[in-house]
BATOR-363439 format. One line per 4 residues: number of its first residue (from 1); their letters; for each residue x, y, z of N, C-alpha, C. Coordinates in pm, 1 decimal. Atoms other than C-alpha are relative to their C-alpha. Layout:
N
NUM> A> X,Y,Z,X,Y,Z,X,Y,Z | ...
This chain:
140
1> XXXX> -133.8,34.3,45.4,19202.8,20485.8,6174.5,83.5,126.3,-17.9 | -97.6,-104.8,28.1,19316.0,20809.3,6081.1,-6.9,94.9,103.0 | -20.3,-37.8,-72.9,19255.7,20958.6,6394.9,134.4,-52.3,91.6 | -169.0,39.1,-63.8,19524.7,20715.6,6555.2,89.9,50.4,-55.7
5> XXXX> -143.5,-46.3,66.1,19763.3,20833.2,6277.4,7.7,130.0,1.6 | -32.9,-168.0,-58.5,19737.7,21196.0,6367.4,68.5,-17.5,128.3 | -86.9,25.2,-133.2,19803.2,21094.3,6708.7,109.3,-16.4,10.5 | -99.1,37.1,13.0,20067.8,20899.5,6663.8,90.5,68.9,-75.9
9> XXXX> -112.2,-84.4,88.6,20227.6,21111.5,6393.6,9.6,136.8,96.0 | -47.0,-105.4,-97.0,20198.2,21415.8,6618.8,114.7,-18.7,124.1 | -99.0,79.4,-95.8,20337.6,21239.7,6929.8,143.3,-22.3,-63.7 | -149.3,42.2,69.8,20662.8,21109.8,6706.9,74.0,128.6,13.3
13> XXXX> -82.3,-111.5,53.7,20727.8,21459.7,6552.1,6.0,112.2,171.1 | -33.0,-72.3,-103.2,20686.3,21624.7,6908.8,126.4,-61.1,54.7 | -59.4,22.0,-58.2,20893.0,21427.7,7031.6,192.9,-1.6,-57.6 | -82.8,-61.8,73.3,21146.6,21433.4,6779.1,46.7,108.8,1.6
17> XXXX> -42.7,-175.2,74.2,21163.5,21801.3,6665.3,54.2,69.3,145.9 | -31.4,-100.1,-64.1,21184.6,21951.1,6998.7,70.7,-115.8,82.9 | -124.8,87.7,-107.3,21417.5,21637.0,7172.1,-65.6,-36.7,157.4 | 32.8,-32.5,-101.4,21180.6,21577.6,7409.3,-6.5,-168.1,72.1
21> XXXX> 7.8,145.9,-38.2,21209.6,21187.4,7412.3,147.6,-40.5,-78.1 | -105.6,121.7,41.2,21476.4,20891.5,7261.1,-37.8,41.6,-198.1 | 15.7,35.8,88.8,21537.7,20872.6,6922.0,-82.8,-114.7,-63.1 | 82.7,100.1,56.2,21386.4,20516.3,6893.3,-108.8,-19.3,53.5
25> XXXX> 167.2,-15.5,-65.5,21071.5,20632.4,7065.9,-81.9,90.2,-140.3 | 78.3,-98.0,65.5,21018.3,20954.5,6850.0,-95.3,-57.4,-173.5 | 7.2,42.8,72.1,21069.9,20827.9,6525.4,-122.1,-106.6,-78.4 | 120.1,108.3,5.0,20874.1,20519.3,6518.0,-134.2,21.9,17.8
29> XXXX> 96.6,-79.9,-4.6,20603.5,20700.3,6634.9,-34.9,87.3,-112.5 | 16.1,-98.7,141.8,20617.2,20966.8,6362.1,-44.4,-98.2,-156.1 | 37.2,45.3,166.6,20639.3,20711.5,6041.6,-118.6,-92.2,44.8 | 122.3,71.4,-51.0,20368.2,20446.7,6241.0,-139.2,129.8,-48.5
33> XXXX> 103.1,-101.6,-32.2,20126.5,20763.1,6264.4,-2.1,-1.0,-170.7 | -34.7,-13.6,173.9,20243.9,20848.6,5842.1,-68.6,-126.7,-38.1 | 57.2,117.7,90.7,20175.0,20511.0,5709.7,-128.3,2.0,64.1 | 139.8,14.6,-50.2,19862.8,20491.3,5916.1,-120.5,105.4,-95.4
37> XXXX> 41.4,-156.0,57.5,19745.8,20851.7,5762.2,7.6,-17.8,-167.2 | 19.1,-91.6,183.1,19853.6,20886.8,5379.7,-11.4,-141.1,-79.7 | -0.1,97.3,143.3,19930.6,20552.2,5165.0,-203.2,-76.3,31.0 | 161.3,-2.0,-34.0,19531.3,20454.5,5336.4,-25.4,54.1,-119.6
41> XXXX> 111.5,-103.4,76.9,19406.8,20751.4,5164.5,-14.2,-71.3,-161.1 | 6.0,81.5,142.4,19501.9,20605.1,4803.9,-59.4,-126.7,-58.4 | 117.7,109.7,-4.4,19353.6,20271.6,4878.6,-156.9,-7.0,24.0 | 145.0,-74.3,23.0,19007.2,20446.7,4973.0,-3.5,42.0,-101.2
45> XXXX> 17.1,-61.4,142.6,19014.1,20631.8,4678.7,-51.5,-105.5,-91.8 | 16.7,128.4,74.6,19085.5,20321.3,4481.9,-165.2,-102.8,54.9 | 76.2,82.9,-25.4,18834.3,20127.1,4628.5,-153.5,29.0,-8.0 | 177.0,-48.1,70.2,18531.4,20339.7,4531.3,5.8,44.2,-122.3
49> XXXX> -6.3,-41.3,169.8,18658.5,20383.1,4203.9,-73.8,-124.1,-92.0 | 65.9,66.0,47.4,18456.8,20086.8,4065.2,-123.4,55.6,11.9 | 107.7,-60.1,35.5,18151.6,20276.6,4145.4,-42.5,51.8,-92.5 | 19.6,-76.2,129.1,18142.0,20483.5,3875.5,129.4,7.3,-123.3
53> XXXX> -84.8,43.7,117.2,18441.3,20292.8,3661.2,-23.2,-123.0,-40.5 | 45.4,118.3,21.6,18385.4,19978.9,3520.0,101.0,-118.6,-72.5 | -150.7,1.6,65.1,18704.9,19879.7,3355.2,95.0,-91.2,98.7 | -29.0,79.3,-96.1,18801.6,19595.5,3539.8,166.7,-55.7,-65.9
57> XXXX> -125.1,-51.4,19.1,19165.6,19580.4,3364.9,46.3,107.0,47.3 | -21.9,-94.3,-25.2,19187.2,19903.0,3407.0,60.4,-2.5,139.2 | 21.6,-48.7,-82.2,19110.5,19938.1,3745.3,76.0,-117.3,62.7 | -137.9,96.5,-10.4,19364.7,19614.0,3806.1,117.3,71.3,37.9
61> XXXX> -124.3,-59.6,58.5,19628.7,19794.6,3626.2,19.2,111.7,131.7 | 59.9,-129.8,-95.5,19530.2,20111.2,3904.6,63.7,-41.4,102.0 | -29.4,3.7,-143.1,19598.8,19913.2,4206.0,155.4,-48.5,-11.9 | -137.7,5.3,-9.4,19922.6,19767.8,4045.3,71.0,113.7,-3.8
65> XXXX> -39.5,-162.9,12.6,20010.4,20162.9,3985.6,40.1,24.2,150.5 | 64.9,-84.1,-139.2,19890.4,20248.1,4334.3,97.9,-111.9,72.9 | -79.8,91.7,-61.7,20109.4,19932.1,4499.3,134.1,15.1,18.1 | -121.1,-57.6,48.6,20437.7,20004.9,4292.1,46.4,143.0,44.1
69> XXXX> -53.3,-124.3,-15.7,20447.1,20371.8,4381.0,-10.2,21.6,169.3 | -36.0,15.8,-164.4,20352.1,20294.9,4767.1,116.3,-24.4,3.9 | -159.6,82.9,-14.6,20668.2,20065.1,4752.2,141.7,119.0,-20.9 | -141.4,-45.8,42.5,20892.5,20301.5,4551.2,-8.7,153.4,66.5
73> XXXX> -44.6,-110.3,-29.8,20799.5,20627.0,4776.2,17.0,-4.8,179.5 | 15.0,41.8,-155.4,20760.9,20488.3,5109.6,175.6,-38.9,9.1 | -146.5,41.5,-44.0,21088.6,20277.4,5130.5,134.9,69.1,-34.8 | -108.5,-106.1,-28.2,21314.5,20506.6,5018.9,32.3,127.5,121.1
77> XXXX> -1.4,-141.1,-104.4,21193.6,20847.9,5270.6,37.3,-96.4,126.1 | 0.2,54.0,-145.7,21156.8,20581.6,5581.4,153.5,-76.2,10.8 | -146.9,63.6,5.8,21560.8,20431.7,5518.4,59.3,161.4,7.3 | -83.1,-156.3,-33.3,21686.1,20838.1,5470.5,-22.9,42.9,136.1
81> XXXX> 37.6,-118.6,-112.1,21484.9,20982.9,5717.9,33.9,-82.2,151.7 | -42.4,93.9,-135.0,21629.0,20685.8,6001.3,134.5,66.7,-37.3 | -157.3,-73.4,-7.7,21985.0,20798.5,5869.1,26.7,94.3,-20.2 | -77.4,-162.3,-14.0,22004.4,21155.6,5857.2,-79.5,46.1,130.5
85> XXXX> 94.9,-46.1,-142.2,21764.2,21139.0,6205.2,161.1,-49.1,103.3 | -81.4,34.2,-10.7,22054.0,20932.4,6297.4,175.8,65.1,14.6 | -123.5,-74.8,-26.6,22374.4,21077.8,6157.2,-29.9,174.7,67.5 | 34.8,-167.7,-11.7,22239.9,21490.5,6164.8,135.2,36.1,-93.2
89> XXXX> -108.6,-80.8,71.9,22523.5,21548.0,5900.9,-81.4,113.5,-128.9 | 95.5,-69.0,97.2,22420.0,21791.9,5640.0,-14.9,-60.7,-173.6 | 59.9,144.1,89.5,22456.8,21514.4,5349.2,-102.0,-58.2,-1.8 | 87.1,43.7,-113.7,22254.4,21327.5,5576.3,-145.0,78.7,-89.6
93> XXXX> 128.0,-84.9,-26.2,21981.8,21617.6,5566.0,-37.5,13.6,-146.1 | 116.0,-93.3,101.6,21980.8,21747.0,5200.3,-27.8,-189.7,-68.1 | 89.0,98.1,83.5,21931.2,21343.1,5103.1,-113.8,11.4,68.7 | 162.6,-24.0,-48.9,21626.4,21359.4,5337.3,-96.5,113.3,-68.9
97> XXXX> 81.4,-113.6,86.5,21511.8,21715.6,5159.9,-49.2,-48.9,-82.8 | -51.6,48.7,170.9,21571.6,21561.5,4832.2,-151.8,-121.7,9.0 | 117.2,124.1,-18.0,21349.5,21235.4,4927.1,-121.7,30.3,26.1 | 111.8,-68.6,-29.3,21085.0,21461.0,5098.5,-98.0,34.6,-72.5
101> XXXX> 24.4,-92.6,156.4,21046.5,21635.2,4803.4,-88.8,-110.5,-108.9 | -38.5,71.6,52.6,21076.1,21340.3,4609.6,-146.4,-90.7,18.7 | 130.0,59.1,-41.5,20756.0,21179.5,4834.0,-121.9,71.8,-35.3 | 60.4,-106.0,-9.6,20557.3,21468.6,4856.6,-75.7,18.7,-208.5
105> XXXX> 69.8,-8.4,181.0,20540.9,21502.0,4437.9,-83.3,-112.9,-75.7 | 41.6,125.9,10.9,20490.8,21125.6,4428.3,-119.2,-66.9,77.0 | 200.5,71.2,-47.9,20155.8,21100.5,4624.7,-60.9,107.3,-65.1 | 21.0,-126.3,41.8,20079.0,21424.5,4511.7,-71.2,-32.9,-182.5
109> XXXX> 47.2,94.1,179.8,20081.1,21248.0,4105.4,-89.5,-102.7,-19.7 | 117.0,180.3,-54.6,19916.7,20903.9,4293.8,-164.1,96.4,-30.3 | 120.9,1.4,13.9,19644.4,21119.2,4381.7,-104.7,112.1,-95.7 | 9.3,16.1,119.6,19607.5,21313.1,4105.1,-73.1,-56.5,-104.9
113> XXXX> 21.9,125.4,99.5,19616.7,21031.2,3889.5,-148.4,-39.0,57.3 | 118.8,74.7,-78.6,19324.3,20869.0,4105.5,-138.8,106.7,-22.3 | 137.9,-99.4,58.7,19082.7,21179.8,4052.1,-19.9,37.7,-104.1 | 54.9,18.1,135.1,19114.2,21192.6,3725.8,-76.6,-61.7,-21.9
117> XXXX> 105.1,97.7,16.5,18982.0,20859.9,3694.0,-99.1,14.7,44.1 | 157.7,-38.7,-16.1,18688.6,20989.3,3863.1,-74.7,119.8,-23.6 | 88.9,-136.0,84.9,18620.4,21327.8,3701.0,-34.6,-95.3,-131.7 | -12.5,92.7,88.8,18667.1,21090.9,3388.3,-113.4,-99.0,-6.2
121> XXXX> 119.0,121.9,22.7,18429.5,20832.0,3463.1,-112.5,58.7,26.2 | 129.9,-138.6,-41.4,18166.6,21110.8,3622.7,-76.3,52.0,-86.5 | 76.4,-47.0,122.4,18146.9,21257.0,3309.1,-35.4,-75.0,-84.8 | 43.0,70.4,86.4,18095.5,20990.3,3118.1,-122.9,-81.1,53.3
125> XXXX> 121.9,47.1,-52.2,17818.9,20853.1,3349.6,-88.0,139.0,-0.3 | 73.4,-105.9,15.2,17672.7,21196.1,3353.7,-81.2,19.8,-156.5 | 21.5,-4.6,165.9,17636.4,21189.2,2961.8,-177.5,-74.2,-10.4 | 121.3,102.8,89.4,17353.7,20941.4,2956.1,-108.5,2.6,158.0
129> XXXX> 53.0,-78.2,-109.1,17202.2,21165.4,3272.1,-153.2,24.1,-105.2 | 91.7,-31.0,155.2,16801.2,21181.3,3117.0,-8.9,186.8,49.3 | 50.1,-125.9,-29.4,16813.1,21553.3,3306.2,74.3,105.0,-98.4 | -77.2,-61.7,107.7,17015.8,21705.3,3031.8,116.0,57.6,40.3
133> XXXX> -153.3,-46.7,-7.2,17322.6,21918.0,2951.2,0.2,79.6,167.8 | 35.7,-134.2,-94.8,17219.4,22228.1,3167.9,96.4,-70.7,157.7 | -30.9,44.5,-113.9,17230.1,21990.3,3491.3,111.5,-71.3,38.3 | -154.9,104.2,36.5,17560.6,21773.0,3376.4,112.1,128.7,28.7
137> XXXX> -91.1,-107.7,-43.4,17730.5,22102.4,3330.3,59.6,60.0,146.9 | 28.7,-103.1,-147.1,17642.7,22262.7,3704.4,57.0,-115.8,88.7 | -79.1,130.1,-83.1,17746.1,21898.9,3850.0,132.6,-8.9,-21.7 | -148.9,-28.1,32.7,18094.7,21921.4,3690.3,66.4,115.7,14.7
């Protein structure tokens, strides 16, 4: 799966960046390849986090987290980045910066957030490890 979305995200942005195809070739290509590639990664994460969490609210609450912040970082960059690919004004561009930015901090916190919960639960399954501190320590 995430080999197609390299592909495809490469292909887009070549074709894009250096003008070497259509606008409604490059593009589509580029965010297809993206969604294929990063909001994935957060749902793997999530989905082996019951291994060693147990917190079945919790870990609810997690995917409504992880759902809500797909929604609110995805649909904003992929609506800018069609209209300043679009216009090329420099408005245009610094809302795309701005949103970039804006994405970039916001998976960045997702995943984050998501390894906490598993240094977090690690150590607390480590605790009741019968090989003692010594070996709990050197694992963390």
């Amino acid at each position: 799966m995430s080999v197609s979305g390299v592909i495809l995200n490469s292909t887009g942005s070549i074709l894009h960046y250096f003008n070497f195809g259509p606008l409604w070739l490059g593009l589509p290509l580029l965010y297809t390849g993206f969604m294929i590639m990063v909001p994935p990664q957060s749902l793997v994460l999530y989905s082996r986090l019951y291994l060693v969490f147990y917190n079945d609210k919790v870990l609810h609450g997690l995917l409504i987290f992880i759902i809500i912040a797909l929604v609110l970082l995805l649909t904003p960059d992929t609506v800018i980045t069609y209209v300043a690919a679009a216009l090329r004004t420099p408005p245009a561009n610094l809302a795309y910066n701005i949103i970039e930015r804006y994405q970039v901090t916001g998976f960045s916190l997702l995943e984050i957030s998501l390894s906490i919960f598993y240094v977090y639960a690690t150590a607390k399954l480590l605790r009741h490890s019968p090989e003692g501190q010594p070996r709990i320590k050197q694992i963390l």
